[in-house]
C-alpha positions as CSV (number, residue, x, y, z in Angstrom):
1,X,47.6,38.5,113.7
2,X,43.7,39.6,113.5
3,X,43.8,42.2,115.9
4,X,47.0,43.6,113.9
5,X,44.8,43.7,110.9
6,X,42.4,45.7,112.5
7,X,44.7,48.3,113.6
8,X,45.6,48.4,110.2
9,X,42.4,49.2,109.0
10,X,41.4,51.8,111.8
11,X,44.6,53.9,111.0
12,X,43.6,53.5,107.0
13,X,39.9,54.7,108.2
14,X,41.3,58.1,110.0
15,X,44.1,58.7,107.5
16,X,42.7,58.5,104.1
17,X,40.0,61.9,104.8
18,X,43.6,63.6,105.1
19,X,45.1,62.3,102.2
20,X,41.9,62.6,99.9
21,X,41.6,66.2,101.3
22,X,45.2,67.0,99.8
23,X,44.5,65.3,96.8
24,X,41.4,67.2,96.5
25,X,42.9,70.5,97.2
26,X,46.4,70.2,94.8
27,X,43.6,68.9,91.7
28,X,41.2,72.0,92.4
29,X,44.4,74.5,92.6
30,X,45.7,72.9,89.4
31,X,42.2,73.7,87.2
32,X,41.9,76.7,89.4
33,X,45.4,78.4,87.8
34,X,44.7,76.8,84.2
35,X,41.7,78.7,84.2
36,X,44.1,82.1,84.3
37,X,44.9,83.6,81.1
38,X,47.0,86.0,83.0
39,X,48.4,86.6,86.7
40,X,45.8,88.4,88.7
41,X,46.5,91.9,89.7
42,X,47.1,90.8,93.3
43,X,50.0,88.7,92.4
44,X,51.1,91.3,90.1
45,X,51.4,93.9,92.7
46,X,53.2,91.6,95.2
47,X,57.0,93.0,96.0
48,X,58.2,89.8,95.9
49,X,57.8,88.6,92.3
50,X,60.7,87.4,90.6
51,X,60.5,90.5,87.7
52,X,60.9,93.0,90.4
53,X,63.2,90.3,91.9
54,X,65.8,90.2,89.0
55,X,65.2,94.0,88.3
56,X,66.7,95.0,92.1
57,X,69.5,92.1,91.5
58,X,70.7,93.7,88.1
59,X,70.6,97.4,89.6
60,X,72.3,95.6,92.8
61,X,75.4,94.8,90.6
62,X,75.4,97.7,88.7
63,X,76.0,99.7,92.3
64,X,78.2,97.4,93.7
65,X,80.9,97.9,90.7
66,X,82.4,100.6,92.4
67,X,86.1,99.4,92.0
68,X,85.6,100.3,88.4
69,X,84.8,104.3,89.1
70,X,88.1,106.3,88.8
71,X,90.1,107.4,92.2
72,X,88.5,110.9,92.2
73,X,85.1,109.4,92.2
74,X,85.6,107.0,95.0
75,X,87.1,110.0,97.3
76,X,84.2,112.1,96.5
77,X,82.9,110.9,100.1
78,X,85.8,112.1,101.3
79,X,85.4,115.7,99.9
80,X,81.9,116.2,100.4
81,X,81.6,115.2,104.6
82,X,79.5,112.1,103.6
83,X,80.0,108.3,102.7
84,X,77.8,106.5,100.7
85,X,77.7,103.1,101.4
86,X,75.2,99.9,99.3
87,X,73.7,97.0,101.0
88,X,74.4,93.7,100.0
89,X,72.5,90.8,100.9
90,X,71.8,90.1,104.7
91,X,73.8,93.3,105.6
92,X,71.9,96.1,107.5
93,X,72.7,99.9,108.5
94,X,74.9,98.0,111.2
95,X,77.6,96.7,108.5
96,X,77.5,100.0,106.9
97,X,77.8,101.9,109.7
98,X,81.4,99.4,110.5
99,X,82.3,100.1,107.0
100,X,82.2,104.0,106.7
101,X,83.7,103.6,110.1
102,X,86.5,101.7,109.0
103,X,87.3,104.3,106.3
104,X,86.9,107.0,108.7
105,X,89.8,106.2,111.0
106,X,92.0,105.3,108.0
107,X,91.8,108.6,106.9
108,X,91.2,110.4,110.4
109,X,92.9,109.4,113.2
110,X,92.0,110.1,116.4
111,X,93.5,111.4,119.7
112,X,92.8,108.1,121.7
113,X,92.9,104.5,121.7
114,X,89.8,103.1,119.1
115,X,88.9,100.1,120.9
116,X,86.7,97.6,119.8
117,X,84.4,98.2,122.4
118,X,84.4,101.7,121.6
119,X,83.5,100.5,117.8
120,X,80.6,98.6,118.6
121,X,79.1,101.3,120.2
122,X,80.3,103.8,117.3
123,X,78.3,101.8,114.7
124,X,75.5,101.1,117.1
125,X,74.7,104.7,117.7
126,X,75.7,105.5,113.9
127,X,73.2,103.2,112.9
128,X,70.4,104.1,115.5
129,X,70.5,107.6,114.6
130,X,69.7,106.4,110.7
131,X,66.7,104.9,111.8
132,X,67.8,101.5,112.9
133,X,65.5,100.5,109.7
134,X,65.8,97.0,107.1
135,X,68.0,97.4,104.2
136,X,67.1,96.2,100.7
137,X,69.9,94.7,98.9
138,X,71.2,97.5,96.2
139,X,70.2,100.1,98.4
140,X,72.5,103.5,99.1
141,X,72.8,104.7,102.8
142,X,74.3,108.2,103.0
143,X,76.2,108.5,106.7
144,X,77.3,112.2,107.3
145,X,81.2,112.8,108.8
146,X,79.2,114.7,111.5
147,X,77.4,111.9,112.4
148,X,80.5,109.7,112.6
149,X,82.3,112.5,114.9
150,X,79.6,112.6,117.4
151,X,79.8,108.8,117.6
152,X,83.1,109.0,118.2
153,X,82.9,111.8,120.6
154,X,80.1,110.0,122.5
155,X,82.5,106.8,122.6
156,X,85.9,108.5,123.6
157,X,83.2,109.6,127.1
158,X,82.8,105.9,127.8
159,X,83.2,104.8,131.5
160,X,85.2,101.6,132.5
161,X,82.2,100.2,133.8
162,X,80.2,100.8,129.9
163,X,83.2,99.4,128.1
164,X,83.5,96.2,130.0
165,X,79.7,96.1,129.2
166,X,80.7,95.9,125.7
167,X,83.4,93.6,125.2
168,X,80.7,91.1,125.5
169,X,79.7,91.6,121.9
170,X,83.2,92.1,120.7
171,X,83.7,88.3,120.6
172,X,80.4,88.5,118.3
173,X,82.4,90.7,115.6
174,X,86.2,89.3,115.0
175,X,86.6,92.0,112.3
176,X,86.6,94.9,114.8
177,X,90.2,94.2,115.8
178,X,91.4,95.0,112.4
């Protein structure tokens, strides 16, 4: 029972510097941030507040109501040889690339077969020519109908050996059958 006691004590003795450290630390960041009368510039200029937060959120929606434009507006894509496609969260030039895709063989259908092999690598080398760059959530990604032929093009040149390569990542994406 003694020699449990003292155990006791010796983890007390090398834990409470930690704890009194944290205490110390919480207390002296507390004082330190009652002493600001205002945010210092630093924090102001940060990309992440939540003002500049909110802000990209509200213009976010604002793009994304596209369903509420009239027909002719929607097509305009269509008419001018580029698609415009927004971001929404967690999506990259990779979804957009799918998407503009997607509308692209709706309204153009091709002369072979459109595997999903040969879509993967369609919105692969779509989105690696635009840079292959992070999205922010609201923003507009203009893909060209050129850009989207030579894709195609490039893809429709595909050996046996290169589409087999890609069916790996087919299971990855079961929207590419649709």
């Amino acid at each position: 029972m003694a020699i449990s006691r003292v155990l006791a004590v010796q983890n007390i003795k090398k834990v409470w510097p930690i704890v009194l450290g944290i205490v110390v630390a919480v207390l002296v960041g507390y004082y330190i941030s009652r002493g600001w009368k205002e945010v210092p510039e630093f924090f102001q200029k940060m990309p992440a507040s939540l003002e500049q937060m909110k802000e990209k959120e509200e213009r976010q929606e604002e793009k994304l109501k596209l369903e509420e434009l009239p027909e002719e507006v929607k097509e305009l894509g269509l008419k001018t040889g580029k698609y415009r496609e927004v971001a929404g969260k967690g999506e990259g030039l990779t979804h957009l690339a799918r998407r503009t895709l997607k509308k692209y063989l709706k309204d153009h259908p091709q002369d072979f077969t459109v595997t999903p092999e040969h879509k993967i690598y369609i919105e692969d080398y779509i989105a690696k020519n635009l840079g292959g760059r992070w999205l922010r959530v609201g923003e507009e990604v203009e893909i060209s109908e050129e850009l989207i032929k030579e894709a195609i093009n490039k893809a429709k040149n595909l050996s046996a050996v290169q589409l087999q390569n890609l069916s790996q990542y087919v299971q990855l994406v079961p929207t590419l059958a649709s």
